[in-house]
N, C-alpha and C positions, 0 to 999 in steps of 0.2 A: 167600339162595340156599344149599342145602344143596349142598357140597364133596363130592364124587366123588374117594377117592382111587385112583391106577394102585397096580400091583402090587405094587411099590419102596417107597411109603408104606405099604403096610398089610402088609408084612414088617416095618417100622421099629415099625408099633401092635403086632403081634403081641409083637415083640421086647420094650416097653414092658409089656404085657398081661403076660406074665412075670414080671416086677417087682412092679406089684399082687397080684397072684394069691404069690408069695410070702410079700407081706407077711400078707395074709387069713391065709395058711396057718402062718404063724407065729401071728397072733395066735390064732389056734383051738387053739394045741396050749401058749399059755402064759397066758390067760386065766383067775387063778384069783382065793376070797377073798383080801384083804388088802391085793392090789397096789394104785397109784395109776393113775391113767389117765395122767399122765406115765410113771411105768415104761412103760407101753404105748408112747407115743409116743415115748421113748428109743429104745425095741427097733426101732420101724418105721423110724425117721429111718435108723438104723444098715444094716438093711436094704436099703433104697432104695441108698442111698449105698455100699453093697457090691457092689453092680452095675455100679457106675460112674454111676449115675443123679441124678437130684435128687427133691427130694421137692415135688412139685405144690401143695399146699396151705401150705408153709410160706412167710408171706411174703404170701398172696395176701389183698388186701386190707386187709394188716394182719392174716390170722390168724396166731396164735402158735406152730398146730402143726403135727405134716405127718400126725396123724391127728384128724380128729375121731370126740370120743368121747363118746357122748349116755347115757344112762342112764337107763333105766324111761321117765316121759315125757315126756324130753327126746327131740324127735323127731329132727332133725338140730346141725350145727355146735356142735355140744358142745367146749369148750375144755378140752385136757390141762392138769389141775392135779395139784401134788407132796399135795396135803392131800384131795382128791377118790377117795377109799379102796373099792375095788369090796367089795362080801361076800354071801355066801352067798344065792339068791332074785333076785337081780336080774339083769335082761338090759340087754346094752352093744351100743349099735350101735357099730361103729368103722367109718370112711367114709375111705378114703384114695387117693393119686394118686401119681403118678411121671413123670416126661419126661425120656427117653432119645434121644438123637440128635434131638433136635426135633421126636418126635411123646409125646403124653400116651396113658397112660390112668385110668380111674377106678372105683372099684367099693368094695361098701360088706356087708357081714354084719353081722349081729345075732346074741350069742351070750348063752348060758346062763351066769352065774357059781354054779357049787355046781349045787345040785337047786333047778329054779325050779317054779314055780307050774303047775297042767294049764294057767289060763288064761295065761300068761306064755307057754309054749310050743305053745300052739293059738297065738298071735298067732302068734308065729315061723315056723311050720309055713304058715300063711296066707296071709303075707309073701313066704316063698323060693316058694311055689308062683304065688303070681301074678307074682311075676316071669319064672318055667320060660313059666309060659302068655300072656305079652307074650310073650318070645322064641321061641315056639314060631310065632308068627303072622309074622316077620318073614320076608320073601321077597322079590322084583322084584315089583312088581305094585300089593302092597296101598298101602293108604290111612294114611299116619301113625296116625290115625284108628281104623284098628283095634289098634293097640298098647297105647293109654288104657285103649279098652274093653273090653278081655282083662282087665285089671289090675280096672277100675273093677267088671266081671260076677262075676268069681271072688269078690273080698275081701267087695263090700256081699253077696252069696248066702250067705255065712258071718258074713254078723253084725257086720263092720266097718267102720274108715270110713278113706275115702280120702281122704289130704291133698292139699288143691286149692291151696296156698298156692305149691307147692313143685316141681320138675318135673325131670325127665330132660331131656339135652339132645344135639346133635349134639358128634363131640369129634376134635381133628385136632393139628394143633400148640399149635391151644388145647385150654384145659379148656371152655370153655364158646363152642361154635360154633353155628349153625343147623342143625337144629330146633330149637326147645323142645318138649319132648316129656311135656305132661300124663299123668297119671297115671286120666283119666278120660277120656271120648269119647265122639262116633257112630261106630260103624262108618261107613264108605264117605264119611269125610271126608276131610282136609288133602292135603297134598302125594304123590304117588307115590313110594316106593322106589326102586331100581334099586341094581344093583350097584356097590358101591365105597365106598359110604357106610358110614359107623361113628356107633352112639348107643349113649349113655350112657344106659339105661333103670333108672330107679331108684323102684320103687314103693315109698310110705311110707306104712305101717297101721297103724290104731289101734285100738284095741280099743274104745271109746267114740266123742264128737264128731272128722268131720276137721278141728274148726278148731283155730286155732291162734293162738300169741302167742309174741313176741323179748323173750327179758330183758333187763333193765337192759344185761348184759354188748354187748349190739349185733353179738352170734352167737348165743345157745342160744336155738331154738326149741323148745317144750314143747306139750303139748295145753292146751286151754283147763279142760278138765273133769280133768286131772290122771288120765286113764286111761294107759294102757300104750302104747308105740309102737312098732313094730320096722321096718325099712328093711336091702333088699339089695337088689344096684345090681352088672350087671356093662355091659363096653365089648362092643359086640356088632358086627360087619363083615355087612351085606347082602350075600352070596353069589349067587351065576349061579344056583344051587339052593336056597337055604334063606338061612342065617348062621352064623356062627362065632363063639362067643366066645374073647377076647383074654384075660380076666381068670379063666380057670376053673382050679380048683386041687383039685376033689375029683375 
């Protein structure tokens, strides 16, 4: 059953939505060669935790950090390490969460370190826009269904491939509530909308194959063909009119 929240709750996500959308926005403006992907996740923990918040992902599961941080084709769950040294050409998804007064939220950018590749930054560009055009389609009305397929029509028309492994989800006092929310689809499928509901819509593209494969580590997934991958991901509220996002910071 996908949770309907009242007013009071989705002032509490928005509140949360802040906190992510921070953190992004920090890591957009400190993102350079040299650093560690832990530096990163020092900076986010601090962040979050400057709110008065907590850090979502630290802890959960057993993960080690409160950002994951993937790299090139590393698609998701990438683990902050002090010896994992970003530089120049490559692109870092960082994937982070926050829970503030008992509601979460989640959201995810991929950025450029240095001057990356045309293809490196056509994946990016591909990425944030099928996500704009998921969110673009969400309303009272529609079909889960067309969400997927907003996502699934844009990326594969450009050339790329949608990870089927891996999905968006509904997000409330948990990180991960109903829906699941694929990344591909029929139009005029799954469940109905309505107002009140908040997803977590997080399309992940690859520049080659969407399959994929979990290393050893028992978190980083990677492409199978060792292409490129990029992933963004905001917390979005189904509106009386459209939607809102919780986690926007540009």
């Amino acid at each position: 059953m996908i949770e309907v929240k009242n007013e009071h709750e989705l002032q509490l996500m928005r509140n949360a939505g802040k906190v992510t959308a921070a953190v992004l926005k920090k890591m957009t403006e400190t993102v350079e060669p040299g650093m560690s992907t832990l530096d990163l996740d020092v900076i986010a923990e601090k962040t979050i935790r400057s709110f008065g918040a907590v850090p979502l992902f630290l802890g959960y599961g057993g993960f080690p950090g409160s950002i994951c941080a993937s790299i090139n084709e590393e698609v998701v769950h990438g683990i902050p390490k002090k010896d994992r040294i970003l530089k120049s050409g490559d692109i870092i998804s960082i994937d982070t969460g926050a829970k503030l007064d008992g509601f979460c939220s989640d959201a995810a950018i991929t950025l450029g370190v240095g001057k990356v590749s045309d293809e490196a930054q056509r994946l990016m560009d591909v990425t944030k826009k099928s996500l704009y055009k998921a969110i673009g389609q969400v309303k009272p009305g529609i079909r889960l269904g067309d969400i997927g397929n907003a996502v699934e029509t844009y990326a594969e028309q450009q050339g790329m491939g949608v990870v089927r492994d891996y999905c968006g989800h509904g997000i409330g006092r948990n990180m991960h509530e109903e829906p699941s929310i694929p990344n591909f689809g029929k139009k005029g499928t799954g469940p109905l909308l309505e107002a009140g509901m908040v997803l977590a819509i997080e399309p992940m593209i690859t520049a080659g194959t969407w399959r994929v494969r979990q290393l050893s580590d028992g978190w980083t997934v990677v492409t199978r063909d060792g292409s490129l991958a990029a992933h963004f991901e905001h917390t979005v509220a189904v509106t009386a009119h459209g939607s809102e996002i919780f986690t926007a910071f540009e």
